[in-house]
C-alpha positions as CSV (number, residue, x, y, z in Angstrom):
1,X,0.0,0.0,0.0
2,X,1.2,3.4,-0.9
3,X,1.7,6.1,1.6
4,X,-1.5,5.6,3.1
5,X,-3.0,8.2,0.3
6,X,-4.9,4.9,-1.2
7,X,-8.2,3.8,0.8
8,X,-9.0,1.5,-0.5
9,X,-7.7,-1.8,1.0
10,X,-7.2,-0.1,4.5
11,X,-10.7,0.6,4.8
12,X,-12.5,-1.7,2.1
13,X,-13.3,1.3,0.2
14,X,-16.2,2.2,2.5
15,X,-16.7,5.3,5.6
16,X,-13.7,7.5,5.0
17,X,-13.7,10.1,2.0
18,X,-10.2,11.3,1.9
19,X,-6.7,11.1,4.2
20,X,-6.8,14.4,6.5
21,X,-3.1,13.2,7.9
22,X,-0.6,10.9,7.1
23,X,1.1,8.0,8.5
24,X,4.3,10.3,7.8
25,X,2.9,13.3,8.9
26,X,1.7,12.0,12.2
27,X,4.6,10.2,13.4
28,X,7.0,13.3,12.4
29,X,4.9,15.9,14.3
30,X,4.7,13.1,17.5
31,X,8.7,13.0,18.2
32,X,8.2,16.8,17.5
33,X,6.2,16.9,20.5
34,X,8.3,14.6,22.5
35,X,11.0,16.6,22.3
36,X,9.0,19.7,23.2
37,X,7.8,18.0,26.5
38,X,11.2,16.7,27.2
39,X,12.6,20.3,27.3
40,X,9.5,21.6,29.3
41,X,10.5,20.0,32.5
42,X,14.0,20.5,34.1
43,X,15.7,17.6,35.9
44,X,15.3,13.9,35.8
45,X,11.7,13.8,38.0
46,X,9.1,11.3,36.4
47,X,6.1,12.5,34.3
48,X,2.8,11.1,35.0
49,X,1.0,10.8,31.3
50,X,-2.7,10.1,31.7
51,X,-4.1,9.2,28.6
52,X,-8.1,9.9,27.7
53,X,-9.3,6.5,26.4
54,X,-9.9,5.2,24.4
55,X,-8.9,7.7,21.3
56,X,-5.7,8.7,22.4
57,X,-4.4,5.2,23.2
58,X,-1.8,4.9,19.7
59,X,-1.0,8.5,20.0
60,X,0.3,8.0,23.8
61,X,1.7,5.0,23.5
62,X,4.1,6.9,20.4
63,X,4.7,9.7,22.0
64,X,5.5,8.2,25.8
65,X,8.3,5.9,23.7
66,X,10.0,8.9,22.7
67,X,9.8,11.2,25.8
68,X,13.8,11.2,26.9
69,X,12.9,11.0,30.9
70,X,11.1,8.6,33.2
71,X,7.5,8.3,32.6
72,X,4.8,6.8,34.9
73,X,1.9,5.8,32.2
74,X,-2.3,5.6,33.4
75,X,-5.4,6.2,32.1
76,X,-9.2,7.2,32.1
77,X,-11.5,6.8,30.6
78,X,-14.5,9.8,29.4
79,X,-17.3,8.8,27.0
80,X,-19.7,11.8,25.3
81,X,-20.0,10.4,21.7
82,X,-21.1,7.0,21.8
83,X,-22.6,5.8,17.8
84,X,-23.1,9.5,16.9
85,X,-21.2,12.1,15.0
86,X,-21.8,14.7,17.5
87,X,-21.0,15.1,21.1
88,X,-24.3,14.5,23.8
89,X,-22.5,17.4,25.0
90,X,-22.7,15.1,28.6
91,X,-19.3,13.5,29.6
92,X,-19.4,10.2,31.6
93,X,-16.6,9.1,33.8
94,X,-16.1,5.6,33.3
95,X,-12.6,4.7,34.5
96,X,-10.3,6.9,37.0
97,X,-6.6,6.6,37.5
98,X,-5.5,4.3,39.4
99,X,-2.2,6.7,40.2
100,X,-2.3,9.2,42.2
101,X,-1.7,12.5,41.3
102,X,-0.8,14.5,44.0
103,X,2.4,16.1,43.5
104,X,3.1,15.2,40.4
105,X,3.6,17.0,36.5
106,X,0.8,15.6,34.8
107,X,0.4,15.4,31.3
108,X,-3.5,14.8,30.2
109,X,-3.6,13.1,26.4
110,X,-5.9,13.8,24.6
111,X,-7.3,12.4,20.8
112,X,-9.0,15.9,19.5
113,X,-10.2,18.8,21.3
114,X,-13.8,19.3,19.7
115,X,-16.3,20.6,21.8
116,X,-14.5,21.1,25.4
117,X,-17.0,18.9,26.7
118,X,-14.4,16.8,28.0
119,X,-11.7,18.8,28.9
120,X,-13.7,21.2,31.3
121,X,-15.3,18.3,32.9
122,X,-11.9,16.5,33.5
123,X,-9.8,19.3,34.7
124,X,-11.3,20.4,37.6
125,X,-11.6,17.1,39.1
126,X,-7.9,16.3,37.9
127,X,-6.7,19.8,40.1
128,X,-8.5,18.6,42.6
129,X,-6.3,15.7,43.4
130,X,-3.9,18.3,43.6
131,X,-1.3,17.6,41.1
132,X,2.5,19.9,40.8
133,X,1.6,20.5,37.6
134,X,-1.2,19.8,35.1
135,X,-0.8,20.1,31.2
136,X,-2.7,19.2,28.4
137,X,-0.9,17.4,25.2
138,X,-3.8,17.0,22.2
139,X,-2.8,15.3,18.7
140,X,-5.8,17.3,16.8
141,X,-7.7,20.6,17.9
142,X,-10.6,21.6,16.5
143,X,-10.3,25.0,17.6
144,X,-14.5,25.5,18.6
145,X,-14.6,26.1,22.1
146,X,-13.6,29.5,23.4
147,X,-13.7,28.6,27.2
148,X,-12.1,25.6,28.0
149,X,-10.9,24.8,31.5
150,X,-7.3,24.4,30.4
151,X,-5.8,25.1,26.9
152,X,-3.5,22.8,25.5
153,X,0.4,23.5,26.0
154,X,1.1,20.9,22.8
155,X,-1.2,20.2,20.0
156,X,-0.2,18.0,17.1
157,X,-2.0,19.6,14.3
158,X,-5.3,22.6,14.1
159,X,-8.2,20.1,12.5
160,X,-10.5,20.4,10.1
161,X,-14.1,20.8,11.3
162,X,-15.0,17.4,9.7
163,X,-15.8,14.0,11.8
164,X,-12.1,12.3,11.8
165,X,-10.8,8.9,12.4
166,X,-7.7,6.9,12.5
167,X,-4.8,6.8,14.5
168,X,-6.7,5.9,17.5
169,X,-10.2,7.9,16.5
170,X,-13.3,6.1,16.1
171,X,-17.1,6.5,15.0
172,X,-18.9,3.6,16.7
173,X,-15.7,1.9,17.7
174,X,-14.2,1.2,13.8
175,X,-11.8,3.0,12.1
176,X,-9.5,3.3,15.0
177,X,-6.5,0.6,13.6
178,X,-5.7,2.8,10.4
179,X,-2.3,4.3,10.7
180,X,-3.6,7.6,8.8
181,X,-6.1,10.3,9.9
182,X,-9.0,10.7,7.1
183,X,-11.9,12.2,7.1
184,X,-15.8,10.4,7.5
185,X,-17.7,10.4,4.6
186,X,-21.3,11.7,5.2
187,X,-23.9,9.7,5.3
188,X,-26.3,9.7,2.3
């Protein structure tokens, strides 16, 4: 297969209408980041990444392999999409970390920043578990909310306002396996 530009056995020709991101792309901007997160916090102390399942799970596990430091790895876990296209606009907490917080620089990862739905529901209860320091590290950001709780330090790419998946982004749980970030055809 080409440089992921040809859909058609990745996806059987079906759901996504054209690649937004490439494999290339993606994994370039990624050690990009790394490196910008490395050389955000002096000395050797561990980082606690906290990744947002499940979108963000491919783009966290890249970028946590490249971060030159020790890094302490959990999750949670936020659901506001379900089958839909659209946020409910509600966020349900279905998973906490099992780490705590307190004390530590923690880096929040996040798929796409859409709505803010999620991020103003998460960061409040994440400062209250009193962390040294809390950040936000997005791969995509929509760029629609203009109050949200805490604005990411490090975003991967400004996205388009289209429904995406790949690289870790789903619509109804598919989708999420292709190494490329395209966008969802409409439905008819």
């Amino acid at each position: 297969m080409s440089e992921t530009r040809d859909l058609g056995g990745a996806v059987d020709g079906g759901g996504v209408e054209r690649v937004v991101l490439t494999a290339h792309e993606i994994a370039a901007r990624v050690a990009e980041l790394a490196h910008e997160i490395t050389g955000a916090y002096p000395g050797n102390e561990p980082l606690l990444v906290l990744g947002l399942l499940k979108g963000s799970f491919i783009f966290m596990a890249d970028l946590v392999r490249q971060l030159d430091r020790p890094v302490l790895v959990d999750f949670l876990v936020a659901a506001s999409y379900g089958e839909g296209t659209v946020s409910s606009g509600e966020v349900r907490l279905l998973y906490e970390p099992e780490t705590g917080l307190e004390g530590k620089h923690v880096i929040l990862i996040e798929d796409i920043v859409d709505s803010g739905t999620t991020i103003n529901r998460l960061v409040p209860v994440l400062v209250e578990r009193e962390p040294r320091s809390l950040e936000i590290c997005a791969l995509l950001h929509k760029r629609l909310s203009a109050k949200l709780a805490l604005e990411p330090r490090w975003v991967g790419f400004d996205a388009p306002q289209e429904f995406l998946v790949g690289y870790g982004l789903d619509h109804g749980e598919s989708f999420r396996q292709l190494p490329f970030i395209g966008s969802l055809k409409s439905p008819q």
